[in-house]
Structures are given as structure tokens and as C-alpha cells.
N, C-alpha and C positions, 0 to 999 in steps of 0.2 A: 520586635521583629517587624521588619515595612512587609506593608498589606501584600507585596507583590511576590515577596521569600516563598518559595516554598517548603513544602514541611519534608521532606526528603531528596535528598543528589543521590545519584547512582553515579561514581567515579567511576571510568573505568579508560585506564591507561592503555593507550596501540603504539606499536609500534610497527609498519611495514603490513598492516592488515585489514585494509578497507571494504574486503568482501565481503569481512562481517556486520558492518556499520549498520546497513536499511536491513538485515534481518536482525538486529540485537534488540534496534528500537522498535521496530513492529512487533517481538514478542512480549517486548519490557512494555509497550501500549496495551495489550493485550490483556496481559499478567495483573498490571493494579486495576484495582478496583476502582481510584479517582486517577487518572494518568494526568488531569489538569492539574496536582500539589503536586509534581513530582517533575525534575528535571532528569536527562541526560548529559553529564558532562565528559565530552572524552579528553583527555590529558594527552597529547600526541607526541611521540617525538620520533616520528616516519620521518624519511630521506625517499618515498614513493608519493603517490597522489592520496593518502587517504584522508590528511586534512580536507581535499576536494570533496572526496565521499561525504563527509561529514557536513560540509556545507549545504552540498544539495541534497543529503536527506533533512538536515532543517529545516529545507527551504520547501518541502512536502507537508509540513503542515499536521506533521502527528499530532495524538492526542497529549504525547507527552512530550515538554520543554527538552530542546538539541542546543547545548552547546559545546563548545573547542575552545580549549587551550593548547593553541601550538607554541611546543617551546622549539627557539631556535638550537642552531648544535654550543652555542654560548650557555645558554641555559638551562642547559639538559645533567643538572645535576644529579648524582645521588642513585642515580639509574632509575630504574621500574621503579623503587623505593620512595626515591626522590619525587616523581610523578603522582603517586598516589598523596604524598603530602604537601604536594602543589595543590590537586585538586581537594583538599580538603579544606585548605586556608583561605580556595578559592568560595567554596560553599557560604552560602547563606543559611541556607535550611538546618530543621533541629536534628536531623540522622542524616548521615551519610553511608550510602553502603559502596560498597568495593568490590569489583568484581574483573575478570579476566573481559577481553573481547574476543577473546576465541572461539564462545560458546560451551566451553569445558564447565564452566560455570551456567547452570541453568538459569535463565530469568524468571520462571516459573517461580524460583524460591523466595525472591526479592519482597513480594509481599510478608511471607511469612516470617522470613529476616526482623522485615519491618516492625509487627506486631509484635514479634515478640522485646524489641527492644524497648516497649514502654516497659517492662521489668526489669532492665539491665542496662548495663553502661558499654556490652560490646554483645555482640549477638554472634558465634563464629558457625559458619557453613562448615560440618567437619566428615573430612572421609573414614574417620577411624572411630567411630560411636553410633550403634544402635547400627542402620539399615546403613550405613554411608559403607561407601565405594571406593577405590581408587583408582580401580580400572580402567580408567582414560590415560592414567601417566605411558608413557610408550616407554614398551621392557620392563622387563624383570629387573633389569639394572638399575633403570629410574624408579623404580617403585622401592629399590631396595636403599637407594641412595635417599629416596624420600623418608624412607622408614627411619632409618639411623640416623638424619638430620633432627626429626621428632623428636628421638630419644633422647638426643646431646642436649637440645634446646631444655627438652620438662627434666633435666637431670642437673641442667644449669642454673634452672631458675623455680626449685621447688614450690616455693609457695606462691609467687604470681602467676607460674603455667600450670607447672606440672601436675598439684592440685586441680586447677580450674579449668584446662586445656587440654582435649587430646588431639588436638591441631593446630599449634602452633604455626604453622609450615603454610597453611593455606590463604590464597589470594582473595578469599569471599566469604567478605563480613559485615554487618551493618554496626554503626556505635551511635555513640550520643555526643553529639559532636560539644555537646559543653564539658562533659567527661576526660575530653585530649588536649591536651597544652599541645600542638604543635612546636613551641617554640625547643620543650623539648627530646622531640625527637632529633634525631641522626641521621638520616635516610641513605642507606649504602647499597646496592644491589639490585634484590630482587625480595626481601622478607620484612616488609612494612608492620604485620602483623606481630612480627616477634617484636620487633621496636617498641613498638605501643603497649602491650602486655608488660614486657621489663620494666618499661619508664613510667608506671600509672597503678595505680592501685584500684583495679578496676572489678566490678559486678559484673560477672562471664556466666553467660548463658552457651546452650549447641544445638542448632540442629543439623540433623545427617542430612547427607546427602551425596550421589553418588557423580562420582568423578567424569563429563563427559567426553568425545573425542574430539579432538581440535575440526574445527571448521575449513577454516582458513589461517593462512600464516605459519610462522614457525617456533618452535621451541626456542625461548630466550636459554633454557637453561646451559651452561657450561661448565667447564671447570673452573674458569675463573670467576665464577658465580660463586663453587663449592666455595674458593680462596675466600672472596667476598662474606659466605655466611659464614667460614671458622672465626673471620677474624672482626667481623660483628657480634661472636658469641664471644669472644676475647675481650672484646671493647666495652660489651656491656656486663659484662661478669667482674672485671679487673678495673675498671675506668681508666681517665686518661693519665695519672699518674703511676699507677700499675704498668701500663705500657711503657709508659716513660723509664723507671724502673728495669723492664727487660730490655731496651733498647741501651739502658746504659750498662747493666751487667755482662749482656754481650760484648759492649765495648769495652767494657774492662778488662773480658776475657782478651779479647783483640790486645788491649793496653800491655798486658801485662805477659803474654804470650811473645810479641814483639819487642819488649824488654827482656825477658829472658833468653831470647836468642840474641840479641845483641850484648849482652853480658856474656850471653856462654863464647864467644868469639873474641873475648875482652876488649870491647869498647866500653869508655869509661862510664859509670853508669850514671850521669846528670846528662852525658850526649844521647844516651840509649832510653833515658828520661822524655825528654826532650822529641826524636824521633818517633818513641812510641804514642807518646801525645797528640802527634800531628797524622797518626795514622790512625787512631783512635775518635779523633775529632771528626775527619771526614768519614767513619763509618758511624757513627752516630748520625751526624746532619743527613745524609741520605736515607737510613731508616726511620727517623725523625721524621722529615718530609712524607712519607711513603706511608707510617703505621700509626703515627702518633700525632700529628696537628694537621693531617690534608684536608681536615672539615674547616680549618682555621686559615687555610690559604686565600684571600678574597680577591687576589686578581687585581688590586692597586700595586700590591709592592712584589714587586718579583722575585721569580728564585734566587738569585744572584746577591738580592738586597739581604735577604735572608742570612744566605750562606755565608754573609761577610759579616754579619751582626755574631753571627754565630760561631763563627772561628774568632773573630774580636774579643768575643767577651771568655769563650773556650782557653786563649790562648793568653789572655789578660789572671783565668784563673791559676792555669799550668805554672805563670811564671810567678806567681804567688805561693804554689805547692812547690816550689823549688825547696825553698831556705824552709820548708819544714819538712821533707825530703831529708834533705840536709842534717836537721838536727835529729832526726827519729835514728837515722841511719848513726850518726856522729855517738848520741848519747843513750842510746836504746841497747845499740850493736844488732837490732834487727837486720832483716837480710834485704836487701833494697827491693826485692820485687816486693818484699811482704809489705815495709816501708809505704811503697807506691798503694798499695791495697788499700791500706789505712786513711791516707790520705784522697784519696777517690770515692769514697765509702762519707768522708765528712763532707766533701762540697757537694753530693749530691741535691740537696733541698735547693741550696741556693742558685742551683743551676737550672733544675727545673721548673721554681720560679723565675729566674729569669728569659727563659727562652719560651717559656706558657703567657707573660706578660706583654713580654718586648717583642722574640723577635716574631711571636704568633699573634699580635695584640687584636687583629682585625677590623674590621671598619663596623659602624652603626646597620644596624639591619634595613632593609630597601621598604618602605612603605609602598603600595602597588593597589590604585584606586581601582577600583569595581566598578563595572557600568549597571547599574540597577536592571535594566531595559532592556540589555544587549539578548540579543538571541543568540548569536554566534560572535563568538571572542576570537582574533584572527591570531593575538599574542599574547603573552601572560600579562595579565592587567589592562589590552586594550581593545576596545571593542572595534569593530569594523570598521576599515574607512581611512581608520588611525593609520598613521604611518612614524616609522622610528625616527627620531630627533626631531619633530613637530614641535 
């Protein structure tokens, strides 16, 4: 590790909230014991002034290292999730901790985080063990929605959480940052913590602590958060062929649904074949898109490209399930929707291989140099000064 690493990052992701910035790091200077081994890095992705904040508390001169990654609205992947695993690939140091900037999260705790993770490979800040709290989340509602989300999670993943975790759910944790592959996490939302736990077979320490009131800013939380974490507990329970899976049984439902009404009206049933396949295809490729390869979209080849690759090769199989169609129905005497079942049921593998290959294939991952030096990072990977297309 170069002489200049420090030996802990404190990530912590804003968004629209820079009135916390000059109090988060005065108390986080404060808090450790050496604040010279220890940065501040905040992960931004404000549409307000708080990258500014961020700079000119830098530019003050704490005892503990200020930097920023602003992602533009290009790079704002993955949501809050996505941010928190920016700022970790960004880290040098050997712990990273994670925490909110709203202050809900005490920096007081950040030390004792710390220490304890020389024992452990994740150290989790948890509201629901020993003295912790949760009395900051606002309402009954949210603490209720909090509660149930906990339970889904350690009920999902027994023996990586539910055993070892009883806060899956929470934004403030320190780990060991050799312990995390980033490469495989996911990052969707807003539950980084539950990512990492699922994907790693990890040494889980806790200590309590009590939930505080927001400072400044506002609650990211929503419903489409809730959507967000069903269908990251979907993603990582089932993987991505399991998904795959319920996206094409649905459509089969679809397939075969629209074949049965068009037989029950008697059209012949290789036209009602044929129609339902093309109504089937296009519900597929949309949920396809939407639940099962959006992490695999990389922004070279577009949707359009996609969706032609995808009814191409859909429509290339269709008309290969014809003449066996054909014969099931011809020498079987089965009943042509069941016929159709049959045959939808065998080309699945090789569909899903080919559309997880071809038409999701994606491009090489983006290497993004570090400035050793840099005090303040004005964009992911470039220090001050830098300007884009240099």
C-alpha cells in the first residue's frame, strides 16, 4: 500500500444535502483518535450546490483528508447503492466505512466501527441488537416498512444474514475492504449492505446504535425504492436465469393465452401460432429489458439494436417450432395449445443463452485512474483541474 493510503475512507453518499458537509467532517475530525490516516470521501450525485459545499470544506484544512466524487447525471448508476460502490473501488485504504450524510448516522460511532473490524470482515452499525434504536426513521409507517423489509431479507438469505445479521437494511457499516469483490456486486437502489452480505461469505460483527434525526435533506426513501428492494431480493435469491425463467413463463402464459382465443374463434391454428408468438416476443423483450439484463445494458448499443437482435433470433426460433408444431399436433393428436407448451418449454435454454450472450453481451469494464494526491476529485476518476475529453 503507497506511503500516502490511508488506513480508513469513510464513504458517504449525498445527494441534494450540503448543509450537512462542514458539520459531518468536524465531528468525524473530532471522533478519531488519528483523523491524519483517515479520509472523507463523499460520493455526490446533487442536482444543488453541494459538490461546492464539499470543496470549500476541503479547502478549510481539517484534520481529516476531504474528498468528492461527483458523478455526472451519465454516471449515476445503480442509485444510492451504485454510489456507495463507486466510493469503495475508489478507496485506497484497508476499511472502508459507509455511512449516511444526514447525520442519522452518528460519526461518534465511526471509530468503534473501526476497531472492531480488525476482528471481522464487515462490522454492521445495527438498530435492532442490544441498546440500538430506530427512532429516527420518520412514522410508524417507516419503521414498520423498515421492520418487514429486515425480515424478508434474514428470511431470504438464512445463513449469510439471518444468522449473522440483524440489520441487513442499514446504511452504516465499516468492512475490510479486501474481504469485497466489488466486481461482484449489483448495486440497485438504495441496500448496498444487503448486496455485500448475499454475495460474500463474510465474518459479521454488530454494534448497536441508536437511529438519529435527519439534519438536513430529505428522505430518499419511496416506493419505488420498496419495487427496487423486492426485486433485488428476487435478483439475488433466484439469479439471473431464474429471472429469465419467470419472464419467459409469463410469456408463455401470454403465448398460449392468445393462442387459445384465437383457436377458440377458429383461426387456423399455425396463424394463431404464429400471432401468439409475435405477441409473446414483444412481451418478453420488454420485461427482459426492465428485470432481467438492465445491469447488462452498456450504453454502446441501443435499445432498438437490441430489440431487433431479439425478435430476429425469437422469430428465427418460432419458425423452427413450426414443423414440430406440426408433427406433435399431426402424430401425437395432442391438443395444439398443449403442442405449443411443449415446444416452448424445450427451446428455453437456448434462448436464454442466446440473448444472455448476444444480445446482452456488454462491453470490457472502464479502468478509471486514481490521482494518488488529489485532495478533491471534481469527477469519477479525475482530479481537479481535469476537464472531460482532455
Amino acid at each position: 500500500m503507497s506511503p500516502t493510503a490511508p488506513d480508513t475512507t469513510v464513504v458517504v453518499p449525498t445527494f441534494n444535502e450540503g448543509g450537512n458537509v462542514e458539520i459531518l467532517v468536524r465531528r468525524l475530525s473530532t471522533a478519531l483518535e488519528r483523523p491524519e490516516t483517515a479520509e472523507v470521501l463523499f460520493v455526490d450525485d446533487s442536482t444543488d450546490d453541494t459538490p461546492d459545499r464539499v470543496r470549500e470544506v476541503a479547502r478549510q484544512g481539517h484534520p481529516v483528508r476531504v474528498r468528492l466524487l461527483h458523478r455526472a447525471p451519465g454516471e449515476r448508476v445503480g442509485g444510492l447503492a451504485g454510489a456507495v460502490t463507486a466510493g469503495i473501488r475508489d478507496s485506497r485504504a484497508s476499511f472502508v466505512v459507509v455511512m449516511d450524510g444526514d447525520l442519522q448516522h452518528p460519526p461518534e460511532l465511526v471509530p468503534a466501527l473501526r476497531h472492531a473490524a480488525e476482528d471481522a470482515d464487515v462490522v454492521v452499525a445495527s438498530r435492532y441488537t442490544g441498546d440500538g434504536d430506530a427512532g429516527g426513521l420518520a412514522g410508524s409507517w417507516r419503521r414498520s416498512v423498515s421492520g418487514v423489509s429486515t425480515m424478508l431479507a434474514r428470511a431470504c438469505f438464512p445463513k449469510r444474514i439471518g444468522r449473522l445479521c440483524t440489520d441487513p437494511m442499514t446504511g452504516f457499516f465499516c468492512l475490510r475492504r479486501a474481504a469485497v469483490d466489488t466486481d461482484r456486486l449489483r448495486p440497485r437502489g438504495f441496500k448496498i449492505l444487503l448486496e455485500v452480505l448475499a454475495r460474500h461469505d463474510l465474518r459479521v460483527l454488530e454494534l448497536p446504535f441508536a437511529f438519529g434525526v435527519r439534519h438536513d435533506g430529505e428522505s430518499k426513501a419511496s416506493w419505488r425504492n420498496g419495487l427496487h428492494f423486492l426485486h433485488q431480493l428476487v435478483s439475488l435469491r433466484m439469479g439471473r436465469m431464474s429471472r429469465f425463467a419467470v419472464v419467459g413463463a409469463l410469456g408463455a402464459l401470454v403465448n398460449l393465452a392468445v393462442m387459445w382465443a384465437l383457436v377458440a374463434v377458429a383461426t387456423p391454428y399455425v396463424a394463431a401460432a404464429v400471432v401468439a408468438a409475435e405477441v409473446s416476443i414483444l412481451h418478453n423483450f420488454l420485461l427482459s429489458e426492465r428485470f432481467v439484463f438492465h445491469d447488462l445494458r452498456d450504453g454502446v448499443h441501443p435499445w432498438w439494436s437490441r430489440a431487433l437482435q431479439f425478435f430476429a433470433f425469437n422469430n428465427i426460433e418460432t419458425a423452427l417450432r413450426l414443423p414440430a408444431l406440426v408433427a406433435l399436433v399431426s402424430l401425437t393428436g395432442l391438443h395444439p395449445v398443449a403442442a405449443q407448451a411443449v415446444t416452448i418449454a424445450v427451446a428455453f435454454v437456448v434462448r436464454f443463452l442466446f440473448v444472455s450472450r448476444v444480445v446482452y453481451r456488454g462491453r470490457p469494464p472502464r479502468t478509471v485512474p486514481v490521482a494518488p494526491d488529489a485532495v478533491v476529485v471534481a469527477s469519477e476518476g479525475q482530479p481537479v483541474g481535469a476537464r472531460r475529453g482532455a
